[in-house]
N, C-alpha and C positions, 0 to 999 in steps of 0.2 A: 758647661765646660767652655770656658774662655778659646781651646785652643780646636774645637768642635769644628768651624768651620775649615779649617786647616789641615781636615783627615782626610778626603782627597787627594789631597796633595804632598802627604807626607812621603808616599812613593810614589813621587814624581817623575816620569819617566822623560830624562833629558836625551832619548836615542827618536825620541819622537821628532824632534828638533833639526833631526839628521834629513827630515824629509824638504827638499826645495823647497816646493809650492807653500806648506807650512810655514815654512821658518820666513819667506817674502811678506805671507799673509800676517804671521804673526809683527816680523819689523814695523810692516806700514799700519797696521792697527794698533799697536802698543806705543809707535811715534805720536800718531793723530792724538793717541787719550793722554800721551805725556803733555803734550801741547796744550789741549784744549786748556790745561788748569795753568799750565807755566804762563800763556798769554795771559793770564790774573795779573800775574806779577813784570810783566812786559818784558818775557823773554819767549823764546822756543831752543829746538833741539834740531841736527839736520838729520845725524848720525844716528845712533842709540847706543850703541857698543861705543864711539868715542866720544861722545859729547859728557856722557857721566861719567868720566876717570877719573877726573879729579876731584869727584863726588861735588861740588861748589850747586849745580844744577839737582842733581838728586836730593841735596839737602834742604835745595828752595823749592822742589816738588811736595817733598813728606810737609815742607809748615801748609804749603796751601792746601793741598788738601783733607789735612789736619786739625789747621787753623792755631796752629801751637808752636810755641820758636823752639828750634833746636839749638841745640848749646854752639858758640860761633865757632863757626871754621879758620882752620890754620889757611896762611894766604902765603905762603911756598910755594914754587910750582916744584920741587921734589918729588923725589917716589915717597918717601914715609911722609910728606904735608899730605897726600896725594890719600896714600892710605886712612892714615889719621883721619880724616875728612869723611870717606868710605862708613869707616869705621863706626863715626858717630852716626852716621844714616841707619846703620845697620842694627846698631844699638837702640834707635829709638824704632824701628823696627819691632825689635823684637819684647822693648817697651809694650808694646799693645797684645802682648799676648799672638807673636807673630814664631814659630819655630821655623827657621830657615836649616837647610836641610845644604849639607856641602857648598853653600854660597858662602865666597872668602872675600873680602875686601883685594886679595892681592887677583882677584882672576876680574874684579870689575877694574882693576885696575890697570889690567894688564889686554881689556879691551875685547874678553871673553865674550864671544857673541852669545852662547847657551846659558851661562851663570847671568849675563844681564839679563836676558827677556826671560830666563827662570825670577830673576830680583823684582822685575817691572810687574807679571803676571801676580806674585806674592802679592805686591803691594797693591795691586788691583780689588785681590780678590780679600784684602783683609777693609782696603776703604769705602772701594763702589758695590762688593757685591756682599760680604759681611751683614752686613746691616737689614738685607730686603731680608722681610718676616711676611710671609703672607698664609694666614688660617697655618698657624703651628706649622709652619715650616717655612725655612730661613736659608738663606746663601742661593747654593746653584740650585735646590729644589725650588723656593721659596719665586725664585727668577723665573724658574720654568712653568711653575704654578701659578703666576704671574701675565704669563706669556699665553698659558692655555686658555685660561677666564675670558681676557683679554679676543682672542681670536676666535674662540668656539662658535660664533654665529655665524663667521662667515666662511662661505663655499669655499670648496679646493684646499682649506687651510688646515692641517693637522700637525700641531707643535710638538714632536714626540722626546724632540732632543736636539741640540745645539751644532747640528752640523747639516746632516741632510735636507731637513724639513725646512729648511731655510733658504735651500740652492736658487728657488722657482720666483723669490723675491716676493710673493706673496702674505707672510706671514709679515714683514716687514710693513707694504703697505696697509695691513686689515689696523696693526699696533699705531699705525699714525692715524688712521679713518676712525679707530675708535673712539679716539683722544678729539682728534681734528679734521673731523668728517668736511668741513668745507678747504682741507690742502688735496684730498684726493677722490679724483672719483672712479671709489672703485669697481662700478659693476662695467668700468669700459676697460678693465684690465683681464688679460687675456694666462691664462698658466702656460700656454707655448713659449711664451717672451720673456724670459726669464731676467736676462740682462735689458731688456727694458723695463722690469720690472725694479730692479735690483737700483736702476740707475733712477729713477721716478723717484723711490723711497730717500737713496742717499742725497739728491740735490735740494727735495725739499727737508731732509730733516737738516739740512746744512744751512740750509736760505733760513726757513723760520722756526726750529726746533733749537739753532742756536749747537746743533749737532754736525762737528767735522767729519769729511767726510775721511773713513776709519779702514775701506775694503777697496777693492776692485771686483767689478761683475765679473768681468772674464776671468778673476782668478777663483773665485766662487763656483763659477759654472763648470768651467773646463776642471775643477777638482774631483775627484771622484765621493770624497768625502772632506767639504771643509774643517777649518781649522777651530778646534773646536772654542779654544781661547779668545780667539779673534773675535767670532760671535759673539761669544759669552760676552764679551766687553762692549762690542759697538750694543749692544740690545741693553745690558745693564743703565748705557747711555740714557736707553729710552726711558727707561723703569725712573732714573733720576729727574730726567725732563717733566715724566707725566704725575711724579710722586707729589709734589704741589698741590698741582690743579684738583687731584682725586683728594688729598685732606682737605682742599677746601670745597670740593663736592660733598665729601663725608660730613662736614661740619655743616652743611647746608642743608644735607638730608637730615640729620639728626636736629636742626631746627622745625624743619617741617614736618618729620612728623610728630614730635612734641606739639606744636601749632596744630597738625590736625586732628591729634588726639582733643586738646583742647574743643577744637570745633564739632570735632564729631559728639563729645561731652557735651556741649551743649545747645547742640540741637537735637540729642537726646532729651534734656531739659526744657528744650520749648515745646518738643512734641508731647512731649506727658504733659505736659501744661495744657496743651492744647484738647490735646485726650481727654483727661481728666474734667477741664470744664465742658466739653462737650458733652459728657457721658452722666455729669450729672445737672447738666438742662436738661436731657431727653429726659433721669429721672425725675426732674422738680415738675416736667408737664405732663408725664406719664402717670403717675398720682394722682392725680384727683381723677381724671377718668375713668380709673379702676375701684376709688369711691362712689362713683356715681350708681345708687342702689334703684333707681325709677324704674319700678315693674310696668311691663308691658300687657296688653288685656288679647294681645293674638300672636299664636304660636311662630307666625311669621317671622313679627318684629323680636321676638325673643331670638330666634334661630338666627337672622339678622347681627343680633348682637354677639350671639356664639359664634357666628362665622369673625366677625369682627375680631374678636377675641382669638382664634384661634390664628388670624391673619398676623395679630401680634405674636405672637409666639412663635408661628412657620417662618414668618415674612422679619417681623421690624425686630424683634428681642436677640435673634439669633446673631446679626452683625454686631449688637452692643455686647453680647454675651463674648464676641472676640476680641472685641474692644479694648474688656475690663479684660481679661486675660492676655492681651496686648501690651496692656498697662502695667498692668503687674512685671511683666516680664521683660518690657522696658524697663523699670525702676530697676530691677535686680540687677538687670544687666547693666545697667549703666552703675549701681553702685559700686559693683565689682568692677569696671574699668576705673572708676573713683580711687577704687581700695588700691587697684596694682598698681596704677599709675603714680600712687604717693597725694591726691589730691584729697580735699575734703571730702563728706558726706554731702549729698545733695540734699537738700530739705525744700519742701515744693511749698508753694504758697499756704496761707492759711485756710482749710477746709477742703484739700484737696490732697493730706494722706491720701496713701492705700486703705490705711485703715478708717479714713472719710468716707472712700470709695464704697470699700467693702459693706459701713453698716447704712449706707444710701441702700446701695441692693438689696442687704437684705429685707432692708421696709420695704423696699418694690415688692420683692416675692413675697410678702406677711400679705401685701393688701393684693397683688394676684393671686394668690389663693384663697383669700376670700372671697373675692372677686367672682373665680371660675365656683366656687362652691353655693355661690348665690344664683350665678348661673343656673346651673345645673340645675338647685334647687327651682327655680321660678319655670323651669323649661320640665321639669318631669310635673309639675302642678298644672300646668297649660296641657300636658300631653294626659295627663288624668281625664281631666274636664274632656276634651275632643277623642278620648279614648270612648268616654262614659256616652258620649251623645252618640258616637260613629256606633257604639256598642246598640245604645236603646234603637237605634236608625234599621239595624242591621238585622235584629230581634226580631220587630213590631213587624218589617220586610218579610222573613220566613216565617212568623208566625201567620200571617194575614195570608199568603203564598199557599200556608197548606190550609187555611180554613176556606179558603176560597170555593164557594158551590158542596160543602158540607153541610149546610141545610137543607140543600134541594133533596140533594141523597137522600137525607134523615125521612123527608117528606115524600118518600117516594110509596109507590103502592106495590110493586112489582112483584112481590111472595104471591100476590090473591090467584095468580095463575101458572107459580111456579110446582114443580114432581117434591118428593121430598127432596130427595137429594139434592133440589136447587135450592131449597128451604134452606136444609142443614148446610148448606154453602153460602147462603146468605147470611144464616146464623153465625157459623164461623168468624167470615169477614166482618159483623157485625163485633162478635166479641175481640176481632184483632183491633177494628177502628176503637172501641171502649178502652183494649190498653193503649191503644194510640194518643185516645185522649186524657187517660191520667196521666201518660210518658208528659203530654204537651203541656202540663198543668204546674211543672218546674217553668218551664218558658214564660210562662203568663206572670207568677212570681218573681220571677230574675227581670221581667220589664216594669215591675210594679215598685221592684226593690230599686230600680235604674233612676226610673224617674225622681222616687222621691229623692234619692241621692243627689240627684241634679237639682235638686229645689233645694236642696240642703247649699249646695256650694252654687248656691243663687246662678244658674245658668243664666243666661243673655235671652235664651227662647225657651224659656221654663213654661211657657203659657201652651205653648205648640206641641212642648209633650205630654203634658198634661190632658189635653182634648184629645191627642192619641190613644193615651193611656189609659181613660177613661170607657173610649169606644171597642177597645179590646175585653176590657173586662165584660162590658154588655153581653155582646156574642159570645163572651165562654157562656156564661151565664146559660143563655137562648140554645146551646150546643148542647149541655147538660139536659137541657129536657125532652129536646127532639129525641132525643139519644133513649132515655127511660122510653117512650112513649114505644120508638120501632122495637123493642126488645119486648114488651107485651103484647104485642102482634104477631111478631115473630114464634113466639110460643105457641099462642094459639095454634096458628095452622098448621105448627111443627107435631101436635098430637093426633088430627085427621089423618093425619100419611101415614103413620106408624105401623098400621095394621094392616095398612097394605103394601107398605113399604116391606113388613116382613114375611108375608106370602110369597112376594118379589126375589126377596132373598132364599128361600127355603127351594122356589123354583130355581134357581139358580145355583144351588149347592146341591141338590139333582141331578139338574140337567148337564153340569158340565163334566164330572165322572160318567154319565150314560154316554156323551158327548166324544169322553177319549176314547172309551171304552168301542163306541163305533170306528171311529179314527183308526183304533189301533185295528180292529178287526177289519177293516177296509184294507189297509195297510197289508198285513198278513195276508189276507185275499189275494192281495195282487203282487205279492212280494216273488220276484225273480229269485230263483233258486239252481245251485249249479251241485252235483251230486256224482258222486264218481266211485258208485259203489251200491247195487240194489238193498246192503244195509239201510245205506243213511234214507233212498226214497222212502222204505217202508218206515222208517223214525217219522219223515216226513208225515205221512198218511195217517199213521196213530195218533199225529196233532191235530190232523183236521178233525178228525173222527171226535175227539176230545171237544173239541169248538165247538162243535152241530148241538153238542150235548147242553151245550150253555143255551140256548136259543131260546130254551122256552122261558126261563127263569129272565131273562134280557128281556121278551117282551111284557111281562108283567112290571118290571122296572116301567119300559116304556109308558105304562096306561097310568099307573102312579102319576108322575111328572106331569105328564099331561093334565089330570086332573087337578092338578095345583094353579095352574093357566085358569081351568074353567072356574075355580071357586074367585080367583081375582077379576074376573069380570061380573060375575054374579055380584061383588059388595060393589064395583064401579059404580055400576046400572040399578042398583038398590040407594046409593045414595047422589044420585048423580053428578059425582065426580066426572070429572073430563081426566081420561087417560090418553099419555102422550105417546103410546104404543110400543113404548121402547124399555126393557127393564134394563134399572140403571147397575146390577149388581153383573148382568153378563149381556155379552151382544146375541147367544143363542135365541131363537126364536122358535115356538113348537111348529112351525112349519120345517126349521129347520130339523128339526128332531126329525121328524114325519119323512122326509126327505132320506135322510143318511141310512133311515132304517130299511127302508125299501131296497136301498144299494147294497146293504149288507146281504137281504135274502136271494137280491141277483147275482152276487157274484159265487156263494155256495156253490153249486151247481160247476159252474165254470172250471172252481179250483179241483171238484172231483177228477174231470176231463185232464186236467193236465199233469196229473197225479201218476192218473192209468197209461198215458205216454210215454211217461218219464221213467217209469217199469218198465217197459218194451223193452227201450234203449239200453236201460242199464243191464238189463240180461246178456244182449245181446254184448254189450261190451268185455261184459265176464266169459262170454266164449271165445273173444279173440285174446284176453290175458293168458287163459289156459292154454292155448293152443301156442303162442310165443312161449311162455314160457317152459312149454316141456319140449322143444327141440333145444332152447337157448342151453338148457340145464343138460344138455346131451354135448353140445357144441365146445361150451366153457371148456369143461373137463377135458376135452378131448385134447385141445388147443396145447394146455397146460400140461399135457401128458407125453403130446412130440417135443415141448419144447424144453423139458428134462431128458428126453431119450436122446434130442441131439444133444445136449450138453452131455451128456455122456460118452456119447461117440466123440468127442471131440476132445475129451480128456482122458481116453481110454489110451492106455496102451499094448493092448494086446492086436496083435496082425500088424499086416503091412500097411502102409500109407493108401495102396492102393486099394487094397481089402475096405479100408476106412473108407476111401472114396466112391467105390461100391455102395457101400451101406450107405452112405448119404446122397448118392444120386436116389437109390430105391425109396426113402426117406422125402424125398422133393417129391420124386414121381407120387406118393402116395399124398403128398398132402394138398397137391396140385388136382387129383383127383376130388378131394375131398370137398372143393370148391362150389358145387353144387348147392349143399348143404347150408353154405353162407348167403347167397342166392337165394335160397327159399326162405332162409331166416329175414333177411332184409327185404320179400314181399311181406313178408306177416309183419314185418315192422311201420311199412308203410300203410298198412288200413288201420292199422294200432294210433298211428298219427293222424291221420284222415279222422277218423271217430275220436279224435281230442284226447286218447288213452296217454298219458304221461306217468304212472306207479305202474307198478305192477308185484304186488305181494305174494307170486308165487314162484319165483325169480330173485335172484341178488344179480343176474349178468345184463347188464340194456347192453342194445345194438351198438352204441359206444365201444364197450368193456372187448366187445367180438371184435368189434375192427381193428380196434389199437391193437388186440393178443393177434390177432390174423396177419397184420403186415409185421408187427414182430416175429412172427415163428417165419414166415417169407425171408425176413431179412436176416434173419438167426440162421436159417440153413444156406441159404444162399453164401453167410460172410463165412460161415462153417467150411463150407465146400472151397473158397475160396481159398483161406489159411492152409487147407491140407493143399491144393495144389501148389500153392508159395513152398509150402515144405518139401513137397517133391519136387519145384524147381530146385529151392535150392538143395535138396541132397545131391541130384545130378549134376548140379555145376560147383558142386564143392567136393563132391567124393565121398558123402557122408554116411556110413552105414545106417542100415538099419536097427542095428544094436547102439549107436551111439543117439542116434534123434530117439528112439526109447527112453536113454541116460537122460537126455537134457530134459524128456516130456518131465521121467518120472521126479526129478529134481525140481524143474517148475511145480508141477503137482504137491510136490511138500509145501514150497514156500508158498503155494497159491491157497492163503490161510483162508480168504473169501470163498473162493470154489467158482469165482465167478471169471477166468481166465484169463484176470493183469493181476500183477506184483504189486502192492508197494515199495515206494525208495528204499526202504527200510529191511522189507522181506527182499528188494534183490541184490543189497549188501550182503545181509545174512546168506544167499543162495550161491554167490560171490566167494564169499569166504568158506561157504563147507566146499568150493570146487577150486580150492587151494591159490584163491589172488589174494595175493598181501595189498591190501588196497588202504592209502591214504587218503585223504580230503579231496587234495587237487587232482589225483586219480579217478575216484571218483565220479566228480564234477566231468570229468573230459569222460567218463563212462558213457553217462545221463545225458549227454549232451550226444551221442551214438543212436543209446537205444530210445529216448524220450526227443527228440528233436522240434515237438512242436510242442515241449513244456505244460503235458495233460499232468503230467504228476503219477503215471502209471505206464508199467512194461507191461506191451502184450507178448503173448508169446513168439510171435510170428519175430519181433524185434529181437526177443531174447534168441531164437535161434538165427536169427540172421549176426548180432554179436557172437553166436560158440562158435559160429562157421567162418565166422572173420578171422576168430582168434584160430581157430584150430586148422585151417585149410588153406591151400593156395590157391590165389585166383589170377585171373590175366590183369597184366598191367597197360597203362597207353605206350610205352616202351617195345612190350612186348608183342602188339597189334602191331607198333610201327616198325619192327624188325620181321614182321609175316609180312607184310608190304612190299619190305624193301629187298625179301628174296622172290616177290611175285615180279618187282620191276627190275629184278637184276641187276641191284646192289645201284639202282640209279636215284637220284633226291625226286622224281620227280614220277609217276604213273602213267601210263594212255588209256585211252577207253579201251583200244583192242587185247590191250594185257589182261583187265580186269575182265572182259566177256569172255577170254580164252579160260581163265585160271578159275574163277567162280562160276557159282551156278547162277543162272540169270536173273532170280528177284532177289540175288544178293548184290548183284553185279549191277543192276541199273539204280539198288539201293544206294550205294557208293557212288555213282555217275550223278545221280540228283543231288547230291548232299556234299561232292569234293568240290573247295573251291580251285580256280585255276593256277597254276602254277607259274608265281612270276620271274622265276630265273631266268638269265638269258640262255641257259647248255640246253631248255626245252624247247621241244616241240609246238606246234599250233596244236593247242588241244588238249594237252596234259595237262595230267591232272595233280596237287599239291594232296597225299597221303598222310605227309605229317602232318599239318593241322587239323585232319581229318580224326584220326587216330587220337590229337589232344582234345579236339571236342568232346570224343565218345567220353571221355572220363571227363569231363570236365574242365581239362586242365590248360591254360592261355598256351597260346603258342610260344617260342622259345627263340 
């Protein structure tokens, strides 16, 4: 839209105008940029409001900055020449797609200061600022986007808008240093100096920018907010100034880098060039080396060449291998900067395609891998051959290792004076070495199958192993017969021993059951025996008795055995055999036998002796069980019989309290009597222990069972007698008949479902409620917390009648102790000793003197005594 730039300003605010400082700023900047173009045509202006009235100057401003004639002026100096003239300015104005907004010919004519600098700013903004375009955006944006590009490198500077950001004068000098870094230097300007700033910028863009000067610093500075026109136009200046130099920058840069695309193109071209034939010399000399098929005769110089080879591959192939891959990727990429750029196809010289490149390599790797597969092959045929010879080396080694002094053995004599059993152990060994030497008879072949294999593949020292291989088979040979010859010898003498060898044995499978059979009766003989009961000695005795019986039939064993000894010495000494004294089937020797026996018939005797001791004792033991246990069995019962009589008396309710406590003192006195009887019990207990007696099978009570019942029925009457005196205390200090502690016994007695003289929580709810308390939960709880205070889980009775006596009776309070007090002290706060010795009796009275503390008021005495805390103590209660 033609008239787009123009929308700003279609609501033009001319009350803006009203402001001094503005309207100064705007005259003298809107003169200076009339000027600059009027001085084309060798005029100026002094005024601005009168120099354009007659329009003659405005009409020669619109050609030059135009460049275009406007239709000629009326030359009257009238008001309608004057108009007319206006007029045509006006029109060719709005020729350019200019919409003037209440601007009339008769108010420029008439000298209107707002309607002209409204006309002048129009025509600014449609010639010098119109036109700047920069990145899609055009006019005052276009200017200000212009202006920020422009500045954004340099410190302190931020272009935000056309008034403020410009006060400091800095923005100014960064737009001349960008253009014309050698008119300023800006890193010695300072942002406090503003009007030295301001005045720095405007004299050189005057001197050599060819740019008048348009402002004043001081009216810049001292403005709060300059005028934003005024800027807008001295800056627009610039943007015209530097618009030149930047097209023919633009046009320079757009040279060079066309120029280095160019260069970079083709020095992408000489380096593939360069590549390329590099890459395929390395392949033209690489070739034939990896033809080179000349086998090696030692594994060495083979491994030599693997290593070689494998150094190509880790080492030298691997940078070619990036090379061609370099190359490659070079080409492509330079084609496609070829392709965008609009240029030709590169085409590389002849035999230096990719596709040259490519089937070079792949004949590289057709003859590397044959290469390495000849390799390989000549390297596992070298490791054959030095496998086979290391192998027969290694053989012939362990073969020779275990034949070594297998002759001597074979040749040896050593059976002629061996027992059997060293016979048949040489036999043995003998037929282990035989499988020894068939096992070793694969080894002899596998050196025989070696060698000739190495004659086969013409070994280098075929002669060496052959003379080895030869001298091994000899000695198997020579081994073979020593070997027959000891095994016919071996038999022989293996049949001599037999007959005496199994006499040997037969002595031995005699002797060594007669052997335990002593053992174990020795044993028995002397076997420690612990018996606690003239039964088990006499079980004992009835064994011995049994044993004696065996004796005679043992020693006819005995003469047996033995005579198996004499018949083996008898064939010894008939064929003079040398016996080596020892039978090899047992280590028993008939002296041994001879020996053990004699111990067996000494120790008989002994075991009678201690037989008939052990009966003494145990007799005697059975007289002290009978005598404990028929007092213990009189004791028991007795025990058990006070100590239901007192639980009876203590749950009775019939008689008085006192009547009860009668019977149970007479109850103490009688069992306190009774004393004696535990006394005598606990002598018979102590020889019972002394003589080791721990059962006693005519008894179920030990000394234990008495004492534990003895201090229970003590401590049963004792807490007995107790309870009732608690109960007669408190009857008397509660008022309580004797018909009513009956009520409560025989009330406990219901619910005392145990019979063992405490309630359950449960039973003394239930005993609770048949005695008419409506009792809830937390009632309850504040009960149990009364009568169970240290949380056993059980009401005794004593509790229980200390709660009916709470509930039902009255008792003293610390109130009511401390008003007996205070009629003893005569209504005074305070006690003396001589009141309390006159008024009580004396060990109540010095009870009270030890236990008052002193009274600290000042209306007392030296010496008086403080009653009331006396009195809160007794109950417990803090003083007040």
């Amino acid at each position: 839209n033609e008239h787009q730039y123009m929308t700003p300003e279609d609501e033009w605010d001319r009350d803006l105008l009203l402001d001094p400082a503005w309207e100064k700023q705007q005259r003298k900047t809107f003169t200076a940029w009339c000027n600059s173009h009027l001085r084309k045509a060798g005029t100026q202006i002094e005024n601005i409001e009168d120099d354009f009235r007659n329009g003659l100057k405005l009409m020669l401003l619109l050609e030059v900055i135009s460049g275009e004639r406007l239709p000629k002026p009326d030359k009257g100096k009238m008001r309608f020449h004057k108009i007319a003239n206006v007029n045509k300015a006006l029109d060719f104005i709005c020729s350019k797609g200019v919409k003037l907004v209440s601007i009339g010919a008769e108010e420029i004519v008439d000298g209107n200061t707002k309607m002209t600098l409204g006309m002048i700013w129009t025509i600014i903004l449609r010639f010098a600022i119109q036109d700047i375009s920069v990145e899609e955006t055009s006019a005052k944006e276009g200017l200000l986007l212009w202006c920020q590009r422009k500045t954004a490198p340099y410190r302190n500077v931020n272009v935000q808008n056309f008034h403020i950001s410009w006060k400091d004068g800095l923005a100014l000098c960064a737009l001349i240093h960008r253009h014309r870094p050698d008119l300023i230097d800006y890193s010695k300007l300072k942002k406090d100096d503003p009007i030295g700033n301001l005045n720095t910028a405007f004299e050189v863009a005057e001197k050599y920018l060819d740019i008048p000067k348009m402002l004043d610093a001081e009216d810049i500075v001292n403005t709060p907010k300059p005028d934003e026109k005024a800027i807008m136009t001295y800056v627009s200046c610039f943007y015209h100034a530097f618009a030149g130099a930047e097209q023919a920058e633009t046009a320079a840069n757009r040279i060079c880098k066309v120029l280095a695309v160019n260069q970079e193109n083709e020095k992408l071209m000489e380096e593939y060039e360069k590549l390329a034939s590099e890459l395929l010399e390395w392949i033209r000399k690489t070739i034939p080396w990896l033809e080179n098929r000349t086998a090696e005769h030692h594994m060495r110089a083979m491994q030599q060449k693997l290593e070689d080879f494998r150094d190509y591959r880790r080492v030298h192939k691997p940078p070619r291998v990036q090379e061609k891959c370099q190359l490659e990727i070079n080409f492509n990429t330079l084609q496609t900067k070829l392709r965008l750029s609009n240029r030709p196809a590169f085409m590389p010289s002849e035999g230096k395609m990719v596709s040259d490149i490519a089937n070079a390599w792949k004949g590289l790797e057709q003859v590397e891998k044959g290469y390495e597969e000849w390799l390989l092959t000549e390297i596992r045929r070298l490791e054959r051959l030095d496998h086979l010879a290391e192998k027969f080396k290694q053989k012939c080694s362990l073969h020779q290792s275990w034949t070594s002094g297998k002759e001597e053995l074979l040749s040896m004599k050593d059976y002629e004076s061996a027992s059997l059993m060293e016979i048949r152990a040489l036999m043995r060994k003998h037929e282990a070495f035989e499988s020894d030497l068939a096992a070793h008879q694969d080894r002899v072949e596998q050196i025989a199958a070696i060698a000739q294999e190495l004659n086969e593949l013409d070994y280098h020292d075929a002669s060496s192993v052959n003379t080895r291989c030869q001298g091994i088979c000899d000695q198997w040979d020579n081994l073979g017969t020593l070997t027959q010859k000891r095994r016919d010898s071996l038999e022989r003498v293996e049949k001599l021993w037999e007959t005496i060898d199994q006499l040997y044995l037969e002595f031995a499978k005699r002797a060594a059951p007669f052997n335990n059979w002593m053992d174990g009766a020795m044993e028995d003989l002397q076997d420690m025996f612990i018996v606690h009961s003239t039964e088990e000695i006499h079980s004992l005795i009835t064994a011995h008795d049994q044993f004696k019986a065996t004796l005679p039939e043992a020693d006819k064993e005995r003469m047996a055995t033995m005579g198996i000894q004499s018949e083996i010495v008898k064939i010894a000494q008939t064929y003079g055999i040398k016996l080596s004294g020892v039978n090899p089937y047992t280590n028993l020797s008939p002296q041994d036998i001879t020996n053990k026996w004699e111990t067996v018939k000494h120790l008989v005797p002994l075991r009678d002796q201690m037989l008939q001791e052990e009966v003494a004792r145990q007799q005697a033991n059975e007289r002290l069980r009978r005598q404990f246990a028929a007092q213990a069995n009189i004791i028991g019962p007795w025990i058990q019989t006070k100590m239901e009589e007192i639980g009876h008396v203590s749950v009775d309710i019939a008689g008085s309290l006192e009547e009860q406590m009668n019977s149970l003192k007479q109850y103490e006195q009688n069992i306190i009597n009774y004393k004696c009887n535990i006394d005598k019990l606990e002598g018979d207990h102590q020889l019972s222990q002394e003589s080791l007696i721990f059962d006693n099978k005519h008894t179920n009570y030990t000394m234990e069972h008495i004492r534990v019942g003895w201090e229970q029925l003590l401590t049963t009457i004792a807490r007995t007698i107790n309870e009732v005196e608690n109960q007669i205390l408190t009857r008397d200090a509660k008022g309580i008949s004797q018909e009513q502690l009956n009520e409560f016994r025989a009330s406990f007695n219901h619910f005392d479902r145990k019979r063992n003289g405490m309630m359950d929580p449960d039973d003394f709810r239930a005993c609770l409620i048949s005695m008419g308390y409506d009792l809830g939960e937390v009632e309850f709880a504040r009960i149990m917390t009364l009568v169970d205070s240290n949380n056993t889980g059980v009401v005794t009775f004593q509790a229980f009648i200390d709660f009916m006596t709470r509930e039902t009776a009255e008792t003293d309070t610390a109130d009511q102790v401390m008003a007996s007090f205070k009629i003893l002290a005569s209504d005074k706060s305070y006690i003396t000793v001589d009141e309390l010795r006159r008024e009580l009796p004396p060990e109540q009275a010095e009870y009270c003197i030890s236990r008052m503390t002193r009274y600290i008021g000042a209306d007392g005495p030296a010496g008086a005594l403080d009653y009331i805390s006396f009195s809160s103590a007794l109950y417990g209660e803090s003083d007040l």
